[in-house]
C-alpha positions in Angstrom: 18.0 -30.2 -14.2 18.7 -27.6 -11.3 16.2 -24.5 -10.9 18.1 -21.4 -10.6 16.6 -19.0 -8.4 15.1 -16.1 -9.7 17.9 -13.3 -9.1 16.4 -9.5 -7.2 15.8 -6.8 -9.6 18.9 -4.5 -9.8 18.4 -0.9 -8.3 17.5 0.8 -11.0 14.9 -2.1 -12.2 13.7 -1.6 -8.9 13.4 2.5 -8.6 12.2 3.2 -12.0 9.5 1.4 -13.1 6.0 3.2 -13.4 5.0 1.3 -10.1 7.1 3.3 -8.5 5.6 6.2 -9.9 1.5 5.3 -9.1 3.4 5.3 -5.5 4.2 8.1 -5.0 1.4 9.9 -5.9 -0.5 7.8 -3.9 1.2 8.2 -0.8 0.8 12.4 -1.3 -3.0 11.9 -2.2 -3.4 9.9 1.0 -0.6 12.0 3.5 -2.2 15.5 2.5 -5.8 15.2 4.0 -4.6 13.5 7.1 -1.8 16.3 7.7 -4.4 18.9 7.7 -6.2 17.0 10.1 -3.4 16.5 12.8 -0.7 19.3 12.0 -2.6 22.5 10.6 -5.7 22.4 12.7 -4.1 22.0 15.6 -1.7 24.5 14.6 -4.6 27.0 13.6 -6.6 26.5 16.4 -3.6 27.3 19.2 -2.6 30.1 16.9 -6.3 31.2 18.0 -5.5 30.6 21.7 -7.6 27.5 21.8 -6.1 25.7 24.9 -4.2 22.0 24.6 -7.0 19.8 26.0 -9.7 20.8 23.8 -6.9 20.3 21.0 -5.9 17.1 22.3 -9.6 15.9 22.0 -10.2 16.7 18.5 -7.8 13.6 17.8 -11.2 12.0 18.2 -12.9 13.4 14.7 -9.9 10.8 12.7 -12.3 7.8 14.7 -13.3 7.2 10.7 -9.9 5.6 10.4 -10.6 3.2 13.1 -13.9 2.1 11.8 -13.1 2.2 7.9 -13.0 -1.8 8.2 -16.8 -1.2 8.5 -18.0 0.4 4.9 -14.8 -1.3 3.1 -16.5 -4.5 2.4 -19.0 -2.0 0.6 -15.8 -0.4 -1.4 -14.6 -3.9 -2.2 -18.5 -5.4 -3.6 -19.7 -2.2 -5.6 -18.0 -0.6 -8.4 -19.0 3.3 -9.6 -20.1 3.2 -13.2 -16.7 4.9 -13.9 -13.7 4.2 -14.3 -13.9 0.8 -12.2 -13.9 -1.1 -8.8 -10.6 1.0 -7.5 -10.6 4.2 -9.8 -13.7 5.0 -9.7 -13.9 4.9 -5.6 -10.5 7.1 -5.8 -12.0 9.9 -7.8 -15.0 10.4 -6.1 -13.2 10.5 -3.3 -10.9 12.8 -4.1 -13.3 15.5 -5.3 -15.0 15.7 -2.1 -12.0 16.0 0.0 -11.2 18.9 -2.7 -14.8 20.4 -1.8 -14.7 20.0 2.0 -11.1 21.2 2.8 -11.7 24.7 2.3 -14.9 25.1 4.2 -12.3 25.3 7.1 -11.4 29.0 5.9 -15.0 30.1 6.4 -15.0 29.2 10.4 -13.6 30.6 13.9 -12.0 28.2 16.4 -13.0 30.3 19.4 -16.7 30.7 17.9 -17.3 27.4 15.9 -15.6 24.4 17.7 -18.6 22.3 17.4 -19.1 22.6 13.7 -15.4 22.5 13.1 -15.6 19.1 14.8 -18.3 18.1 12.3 -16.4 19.1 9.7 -13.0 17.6 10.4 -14.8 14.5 11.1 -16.5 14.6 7.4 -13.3 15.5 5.9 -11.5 12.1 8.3 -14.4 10.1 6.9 -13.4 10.9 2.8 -10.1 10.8 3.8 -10.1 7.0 5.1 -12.7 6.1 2.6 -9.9 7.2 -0.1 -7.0 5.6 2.0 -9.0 2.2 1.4 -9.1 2.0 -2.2 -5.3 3.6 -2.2 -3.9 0.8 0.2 -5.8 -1.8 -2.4 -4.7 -0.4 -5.3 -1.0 -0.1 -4.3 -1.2 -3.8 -3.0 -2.3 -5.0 -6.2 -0.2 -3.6 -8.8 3.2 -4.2 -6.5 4.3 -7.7 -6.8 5.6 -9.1 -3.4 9.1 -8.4 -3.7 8.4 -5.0 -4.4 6.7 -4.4 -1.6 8.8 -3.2 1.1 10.6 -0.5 -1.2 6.6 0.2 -2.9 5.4 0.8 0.7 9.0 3.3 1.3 8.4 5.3 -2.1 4.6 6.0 -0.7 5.6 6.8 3.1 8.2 9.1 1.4 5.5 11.0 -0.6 3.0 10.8 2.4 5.3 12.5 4.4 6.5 14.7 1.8 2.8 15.7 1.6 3.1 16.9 5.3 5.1 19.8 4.1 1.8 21.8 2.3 -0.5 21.7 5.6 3.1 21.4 7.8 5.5 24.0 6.6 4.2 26.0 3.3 0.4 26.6 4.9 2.1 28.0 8.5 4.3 30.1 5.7 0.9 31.3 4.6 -0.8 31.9 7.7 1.7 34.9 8.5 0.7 36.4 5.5 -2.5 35.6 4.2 -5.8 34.9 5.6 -6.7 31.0 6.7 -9.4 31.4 4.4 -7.4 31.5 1.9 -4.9 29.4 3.3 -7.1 26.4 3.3 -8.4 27.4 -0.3 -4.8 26.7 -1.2 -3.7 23.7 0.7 -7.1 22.2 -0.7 -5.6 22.3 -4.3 -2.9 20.0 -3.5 -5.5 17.6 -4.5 -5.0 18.0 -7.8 -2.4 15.9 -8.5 -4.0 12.8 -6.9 -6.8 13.8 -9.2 -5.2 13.6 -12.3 -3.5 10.1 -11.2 -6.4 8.6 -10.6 -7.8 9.5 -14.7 -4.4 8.4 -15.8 -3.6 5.2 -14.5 -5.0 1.5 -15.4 -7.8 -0.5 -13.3 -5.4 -3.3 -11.8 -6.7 -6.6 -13.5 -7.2 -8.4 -10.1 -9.5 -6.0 -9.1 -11.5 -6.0 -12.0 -13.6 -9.1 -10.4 -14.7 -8.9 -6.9 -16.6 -10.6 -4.0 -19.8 -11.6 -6.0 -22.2 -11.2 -2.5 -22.3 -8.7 0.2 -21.9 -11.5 2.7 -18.9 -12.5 0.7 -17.2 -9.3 0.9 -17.8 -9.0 4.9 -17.8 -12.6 6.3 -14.7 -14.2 4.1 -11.8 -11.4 4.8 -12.0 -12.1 8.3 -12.5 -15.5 8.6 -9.8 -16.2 6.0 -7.2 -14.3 7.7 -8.5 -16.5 11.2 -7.8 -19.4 9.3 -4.5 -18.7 7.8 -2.6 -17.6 10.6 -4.7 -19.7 13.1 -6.5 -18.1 16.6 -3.4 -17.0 18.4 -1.0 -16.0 15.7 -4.0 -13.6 14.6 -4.0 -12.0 18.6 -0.5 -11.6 18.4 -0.6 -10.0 15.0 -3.5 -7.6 15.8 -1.8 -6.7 19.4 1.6 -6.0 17.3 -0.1 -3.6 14.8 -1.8 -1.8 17.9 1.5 -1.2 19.6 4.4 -1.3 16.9 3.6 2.9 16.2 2.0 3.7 20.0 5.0 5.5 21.1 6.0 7.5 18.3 2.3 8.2 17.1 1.4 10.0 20.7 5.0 11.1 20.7 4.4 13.5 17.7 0.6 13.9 17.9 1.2 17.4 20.1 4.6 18.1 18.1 3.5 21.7 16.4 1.6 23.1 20.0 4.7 21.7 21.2 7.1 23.7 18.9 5.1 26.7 19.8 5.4 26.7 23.5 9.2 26.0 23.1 9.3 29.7 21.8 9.3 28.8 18.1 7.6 31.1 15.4 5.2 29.6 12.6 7.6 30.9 10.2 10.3 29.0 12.1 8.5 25.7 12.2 7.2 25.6 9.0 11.2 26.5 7.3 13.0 24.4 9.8 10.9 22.1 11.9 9.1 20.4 9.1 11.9 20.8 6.3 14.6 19.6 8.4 12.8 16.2 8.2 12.6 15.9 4.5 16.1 14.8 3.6 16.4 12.5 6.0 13.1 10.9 5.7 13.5 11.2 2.1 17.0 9.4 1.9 16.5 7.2 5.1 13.2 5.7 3.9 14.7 5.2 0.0 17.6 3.2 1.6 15.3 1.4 3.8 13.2 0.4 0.8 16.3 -1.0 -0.9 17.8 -2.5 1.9 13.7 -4.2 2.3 14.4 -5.7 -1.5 17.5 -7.7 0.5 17.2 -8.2 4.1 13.4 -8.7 3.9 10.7 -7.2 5.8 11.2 -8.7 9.3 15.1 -7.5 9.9 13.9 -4.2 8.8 10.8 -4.0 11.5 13.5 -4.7 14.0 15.9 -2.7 13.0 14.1 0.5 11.7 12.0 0.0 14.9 14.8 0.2 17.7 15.8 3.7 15.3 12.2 5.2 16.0 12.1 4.0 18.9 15.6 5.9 20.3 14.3 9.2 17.9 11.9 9.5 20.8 14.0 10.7 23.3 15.3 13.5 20.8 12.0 15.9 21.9 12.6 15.1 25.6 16.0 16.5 24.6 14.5 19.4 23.2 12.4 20.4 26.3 15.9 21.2 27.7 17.2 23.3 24.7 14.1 26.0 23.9 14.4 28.2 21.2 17.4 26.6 20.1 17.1 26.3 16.2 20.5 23.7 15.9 18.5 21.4 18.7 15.6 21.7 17.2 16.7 20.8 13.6 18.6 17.6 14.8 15.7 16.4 16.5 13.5 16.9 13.9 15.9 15.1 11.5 16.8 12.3 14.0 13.1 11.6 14.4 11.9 11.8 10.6 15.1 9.3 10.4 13.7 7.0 12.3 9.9 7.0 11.9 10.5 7.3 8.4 12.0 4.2 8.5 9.3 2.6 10.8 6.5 3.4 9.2 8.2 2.3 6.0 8.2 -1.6 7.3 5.4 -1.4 9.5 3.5 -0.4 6.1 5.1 -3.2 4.0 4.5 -5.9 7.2 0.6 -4.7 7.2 0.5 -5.3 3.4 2.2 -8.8 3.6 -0.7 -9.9 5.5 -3.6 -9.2 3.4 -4.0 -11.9 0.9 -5.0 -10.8 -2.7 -8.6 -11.7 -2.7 -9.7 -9.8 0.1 -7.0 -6.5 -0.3 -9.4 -3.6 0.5 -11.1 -4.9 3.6 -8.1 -6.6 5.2 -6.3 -3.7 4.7 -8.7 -1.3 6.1 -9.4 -3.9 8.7 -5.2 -3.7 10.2 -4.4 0.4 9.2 -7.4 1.1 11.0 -6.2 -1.1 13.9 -2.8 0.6 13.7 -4.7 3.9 13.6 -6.3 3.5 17.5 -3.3 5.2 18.9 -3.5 8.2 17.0 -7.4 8.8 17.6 -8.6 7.4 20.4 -4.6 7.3 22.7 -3.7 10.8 21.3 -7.0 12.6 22.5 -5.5 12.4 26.0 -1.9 13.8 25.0 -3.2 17.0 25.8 -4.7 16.0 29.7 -1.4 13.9 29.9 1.4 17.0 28.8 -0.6 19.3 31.2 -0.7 16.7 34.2 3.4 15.7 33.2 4.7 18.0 31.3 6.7 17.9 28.0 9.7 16.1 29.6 8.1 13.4 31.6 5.1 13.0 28.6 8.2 12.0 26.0 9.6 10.0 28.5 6.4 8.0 28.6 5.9 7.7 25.0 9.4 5.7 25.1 8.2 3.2 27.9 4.8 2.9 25.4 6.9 1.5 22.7 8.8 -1.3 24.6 5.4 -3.8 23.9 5.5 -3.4 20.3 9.5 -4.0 19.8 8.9 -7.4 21.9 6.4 -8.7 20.3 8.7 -8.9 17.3 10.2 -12.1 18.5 6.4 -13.9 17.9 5.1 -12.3 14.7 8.6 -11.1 12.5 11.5 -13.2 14.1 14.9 -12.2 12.9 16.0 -15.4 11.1 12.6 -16.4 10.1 12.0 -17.3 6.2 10.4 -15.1 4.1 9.7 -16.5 1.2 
């Protein structure tokens, strides 16, 4: 008797389903923190004449989601006595960054840099401990054919989260004091909070690695062994490089709206909302299209878009305070690295295997996350040695590796099933 193949989901099996749902509130809870980090502190401390380098260098306090691989194993052996292995790791969490986030308020750039470091690295620190247990909890409740439009419906809401520290909080800043700025973008919290009380323990996570060593040792040497010594290189290199280009494209990208002549007011209403739509709608079709043409065709394809949406702020540098310019490049560019990001997140997944989802997935984000930490800390010494033309022109030679390396780890034709 002849198998018939299990037929996709339809669309709307796909979109509403109450996986969907987890997904995007756990792409907001994780987006928010990290958007403070890299779009309203920089944009607070220029606003406070701090100058680009020693802007540029305070990418190093995010150095937490490089090393998050490190304390995951930890995350992935012991559960809190609420709530369970994943929930319970969530909410605590999730309080702290609601604590910590408004200490920002009580500080001056020009008179507190040092502690301010301290702090953002304490808040980076919560932030990737709660992006662990968020990337393993997402992994297990998806099944493997949802995962490419799972991973979009996050990145949407992680980028849609932008838009508190990125657009509403600049809003604020002309009006209010940051002190209470902060106090307010800190409550955006909330609805990861109330997520996390609300949803079920997945029931793979509900047994563990039974030994420390277990949880350390065997997510490492299992990935080894599965994709052999070389294939392993060559993924590791691609996850390094894949987002080089764009991530220290976009890592100066409000200083850089600011010295183009633009007003917070103006980059927080058009600069950051002129991306929604298109990252919105772009990343939803790119999640469908995922469910057909399968992750590979979509690292390619989505890739050569963010990689071309690169050349949009060079463009820029020749149009300043011109609002049309700067809305189409801002679209072009959420476009594209919406779409990137999207695949890049559902290839990263792909990889981990079930048993060991927290610590191989903190193991390659925090791999992916080298560019923006340790590379972008020298965006600032590199735009004032360059400039903003020649700097974007860089970042699009930086993110020719990545696109070839496709050929080795996602080949076109190559089966996915």
């Amino acid at each position: 008797m002849q198998t018939v193949p299990p037929q996709p989901p339809s669309l709307r099996q796909s979109l509403l389903n109450r996986r969907m749902l987890i997904c995007v509130f756990t792409g907001f809870s994780s987006g928010l923190p990290l958007y403070i980090l890299v779009s309203l502190l920089p944009a607070w401390m220029r606003s406070e004449q701090v100058d680009l380098k020693a802007i540029g260098l305070f990418a190093l306090v995010q150095f937490p989601f490089n090393w998050k691989f490190v304390w995951s194993p930890l995350m992935d052996r012991y559960a809190l006595p609420a709530l369970g292995r994943r929930r319970g790791w969530m909410l605590l969490t999730q309080i702290l960054l609601l604590a910590s986030i408004p200490a920002f308020g009580l500080l001056q750039p020009r008179l507190d840099m040092w502690t301010i470091a301290y702090l953002a690295t304490i808040v980076a620190f919560f932030s990737a401990s709660q992006d662990i247990v968020l990337d393993a909890y997402r992994r297990e409740i998806l099944p493997d054919l949802e995962l490419g439009l799972g991973t979009s419906v996050h990145v949407n809401a992680y980028r849609i989260a932008g838009l508190i520290p990125g657009s509403l909080s600049l809003i604020l800043a002309d009006h209010l004091p940051w002190q209470s700025v902060f106090a307010v973008t800190a409550l955006f919290m909330l609805p990861g909070v109330a997520m996390t009380l609300l949803v079920e323990e997945p029931q793979s996570s509900r047994i563990g690695p039974k030994t420390l060593r277990e949880a350390v040792v065997n997510p490492f040497s299992e990935f080894v062994t599965r994709a052999g010594w070389k294939q392993a290189g060559l993924v590791l290199a691609f996850i390094f490089l894949y987002k080089l280009g764009d991530s220290m494209c976009t890592a100066l990208a409000t200083p850089f709206y600011l010295d183009m002549g633009f007003s917070k007011t103006e980059i927080g209403l058009i600069a950051k909302n002129a991306g929604l739509w298109p990252s919105i709608i772009g990343a939803m079709i790119g999640g469908l299209w995922m469910v057909r043409i399968g992750i590979n065709k979509a690292l390619w394809l989505f890739g050569a878009l963010q990689m071309a949406s690169i050349l949009g702020f060079a463009l820029l540098t020749e149009f300043p305070r011109d609002l049309v310019a700067l809305t189409a490049v801002i679209s072009v560019e959420a476009l594209g690295v919406g779409l990137g990001t999207a695949a890049f997140s559902a290839y990263i997944a792909r990889a981990t295997t079930p048993l060991y989802t927290a610590t191989q997935f903190a193991l390659f984000s925090s791999l992916a996350a080298v560019p923006r930490v340790a590379i972008n800390a020298t965006t600032g010494w590199i735009v004032e040695q360059t400039g903003w033309l020649d700097f974007f022109f860089l970042c699009f030679v930086l993110a020719a590796p990545g696109m070839l390396l496709l050929f080795k780890v996602a080949p076109w034709n190559a089966n996915e099933g």
